[in-house]
Every structure is written in structure tokens, then in C-alpha cells.
C-alpha positions in Angstrom: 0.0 0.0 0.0 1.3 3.5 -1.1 2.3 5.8 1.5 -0.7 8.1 0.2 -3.2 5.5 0.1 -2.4 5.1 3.6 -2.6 8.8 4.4 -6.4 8.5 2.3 -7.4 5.8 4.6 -6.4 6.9 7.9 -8.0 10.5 7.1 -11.0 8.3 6.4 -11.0 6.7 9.3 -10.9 10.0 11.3 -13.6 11.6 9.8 -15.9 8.2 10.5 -15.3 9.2 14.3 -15.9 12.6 13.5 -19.2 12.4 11.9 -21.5 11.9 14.4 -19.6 14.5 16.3 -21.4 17.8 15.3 -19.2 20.2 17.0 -15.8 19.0 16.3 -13.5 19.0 13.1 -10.2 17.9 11.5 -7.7 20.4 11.6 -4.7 18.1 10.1 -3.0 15.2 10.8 0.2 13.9 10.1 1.8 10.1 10.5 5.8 9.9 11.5 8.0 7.1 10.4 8.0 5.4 13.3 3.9 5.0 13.1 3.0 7.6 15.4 0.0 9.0 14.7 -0.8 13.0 15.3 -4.4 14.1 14.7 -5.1 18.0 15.3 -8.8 18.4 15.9 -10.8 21.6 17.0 -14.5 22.5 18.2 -16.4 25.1 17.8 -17.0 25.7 21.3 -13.1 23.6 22.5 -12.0 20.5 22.6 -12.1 19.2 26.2 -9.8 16.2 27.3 -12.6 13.9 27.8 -13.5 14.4 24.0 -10.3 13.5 22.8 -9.8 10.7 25.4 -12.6 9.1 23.8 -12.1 9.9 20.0 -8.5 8.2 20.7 -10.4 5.1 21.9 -12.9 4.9 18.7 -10.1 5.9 16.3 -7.6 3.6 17.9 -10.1 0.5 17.9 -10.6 1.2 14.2 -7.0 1.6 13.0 -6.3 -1.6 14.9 -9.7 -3.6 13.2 -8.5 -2.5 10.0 -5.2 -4.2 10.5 -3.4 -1.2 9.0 -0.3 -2.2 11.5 1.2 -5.4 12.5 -0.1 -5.7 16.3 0.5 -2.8 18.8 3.7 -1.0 16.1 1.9 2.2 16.7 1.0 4.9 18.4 -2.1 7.8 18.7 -2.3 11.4 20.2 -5.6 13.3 19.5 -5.2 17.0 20.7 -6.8 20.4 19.7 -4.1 22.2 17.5 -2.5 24.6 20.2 -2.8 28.0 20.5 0.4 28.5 19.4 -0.2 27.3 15.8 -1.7 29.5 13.3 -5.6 29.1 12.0 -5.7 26.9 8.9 -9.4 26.4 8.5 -12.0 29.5 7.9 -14.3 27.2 10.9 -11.3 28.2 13.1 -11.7 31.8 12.3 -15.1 32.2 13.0 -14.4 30.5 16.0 -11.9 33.0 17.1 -14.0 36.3 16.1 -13.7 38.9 19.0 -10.2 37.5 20.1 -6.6 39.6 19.3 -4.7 37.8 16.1 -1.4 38.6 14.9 -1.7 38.5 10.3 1.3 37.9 8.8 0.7 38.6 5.1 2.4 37.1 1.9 5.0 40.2 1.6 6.3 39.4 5.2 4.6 42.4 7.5 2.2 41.9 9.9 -0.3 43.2 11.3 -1.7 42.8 15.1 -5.4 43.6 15.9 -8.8 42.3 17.1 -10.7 39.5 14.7 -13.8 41.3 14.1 -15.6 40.1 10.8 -15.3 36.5 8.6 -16.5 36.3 5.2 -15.7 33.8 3.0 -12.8 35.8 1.2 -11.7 37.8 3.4 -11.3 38.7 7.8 -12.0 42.2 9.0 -9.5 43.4 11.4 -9.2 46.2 14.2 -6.4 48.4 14.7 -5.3 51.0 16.7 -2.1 53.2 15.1 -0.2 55.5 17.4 -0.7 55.9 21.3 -2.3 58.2 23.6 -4.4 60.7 22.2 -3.2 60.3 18.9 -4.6 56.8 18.9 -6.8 55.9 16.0 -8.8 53.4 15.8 -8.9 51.7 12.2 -10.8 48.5 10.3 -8.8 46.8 7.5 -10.3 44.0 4.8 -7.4 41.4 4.2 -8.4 39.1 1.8 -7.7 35.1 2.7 -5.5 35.2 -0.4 -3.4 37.7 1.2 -3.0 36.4 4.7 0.2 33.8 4.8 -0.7 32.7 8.8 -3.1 34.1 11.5 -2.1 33.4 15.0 -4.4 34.3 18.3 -2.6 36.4 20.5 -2.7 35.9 24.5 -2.8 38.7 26.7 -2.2 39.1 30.5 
């Protein structure tokens, strides 16, 4: 079996678990040489550790029923992506609307601001440029086409 066909099967696999699952979606997933098994999912609303305790058990019992490995050569995390890695699906967007994003954009610069407004081609972001009382407050359209990652920002 190709190394793609394996991929095709496996992503299968995942979404079976996931469809009965309204709230929750396949960010990515990714299979190391050694068999180990990473699977990235989201909610809309988060992805508590009981969820992805139990989507490792169904996904886990499947993998093994399809025989895909010889017995045990593998392993299987299930976690939400981290906030530290950028949004890759527009469902992750709209699930971040109100929060602070930093937009780097295909020429390099970025942008930092508050997620205000998704659309299917483009975000809507808030701005502030210069301080005190020459503060200005400022919305900016960047089209998905322009955006090369999107990463929440945490403040304290």
C-alpha cells in the first residue's frame, strides 16, 4: 500500500469518528515514520480532554480492526491544535471572532489587531495606530488570499 493510500485511509478513518460529532473538526493530521500518529482536531465551542480521550479510543479500535499495523507497532495522540499554531481552517476563524490575532501577510509584514468580521474571502481586522491621544482606531479587509498565517494572541 502506497504511503498516500495510507494517508487516504487513515483520514478516512478519522472523519468516521468525527461524523456523528457535530461540534468538532479535523484540523490536520500527520503520521511519523515510526507509526506515530498525530491528529489535530478543534470544536467550535473547544476540545475538552474527555472528548479527545474518547475519540483516541474509537479511532484507535478502528485503525487496529483494520489491520493497518502489524499488532501494537503504533501509536495515537488526538489533541486540539495549540494556540500556538496558526488558524488553517476558515471554521477556526469564526471560531476565534472577538479574540486579538497577529496576520502575517504574503510580503512578510504583519499586522496585530482584534478579529472582528469573517466572510468567506476575506477577515476584517481592528487596529489601533499611534498611542495616547493620537490613537486611531482603524478597520482593515485582508483578503484570505493575502494572509500567509493568523495566530491568536494571548494577553495578561
Amino acid at each position: 500500500m502506497s504511503a498516500e493510500t495510507h494517508l487516504e485511509q487513515i483520514e478516512q478513518l478519522i472523519h468516521q469518528i468525527l461524523e456523528p460529532e457535530e461540534g468538532y473538526f479535523l484540523v490536520s493530521f500527520r503520521i511519523k515514520p515510526t507509526n506515530n500518529i498525530k491528529v489535530f482536531i478543534d470544536g467550535d465551542n473547544g476540545l475538552p480532554i474527555e472528548k479527545c480521550v474518547q475519540l483516541n479510543r474509537k479511532l484507535y479500535k478502528l485503525i487496529e480492526e483494520a489491520g493497518f499495523y502489524p499488532e501494537g507497532e503504533f501509536s495515537l495522540e488526538i489533541s486540539s491544535p495549540g494556540i500556538d499554531e496558526p488558524l488553517k481552517l476558515h471554521r477556526q476563524y469564526v471560531k476565534n471572532i472577538g479574540r486579538d490575532v497577529e496576520v502575517v501577510f504574503a510580503d512578510g509584514t504583519k499586522k496585530e489587531g482584534k478579529l472582528l468580521t469573517v466572510t468567506d474571502a476575506d477577515i476584517i481586522l481592528e487596529h489601533t495606530e499611534g498611542k495616547g491621544k493620537k490613537a486611531v482606531t482603524q478597520q482593515l479587509v485582508i483578503p484570505f488570499n493575502n494572509i500567509k498565517t493568523t495566530t491568536v494572541q494571548i494577553k495578561f
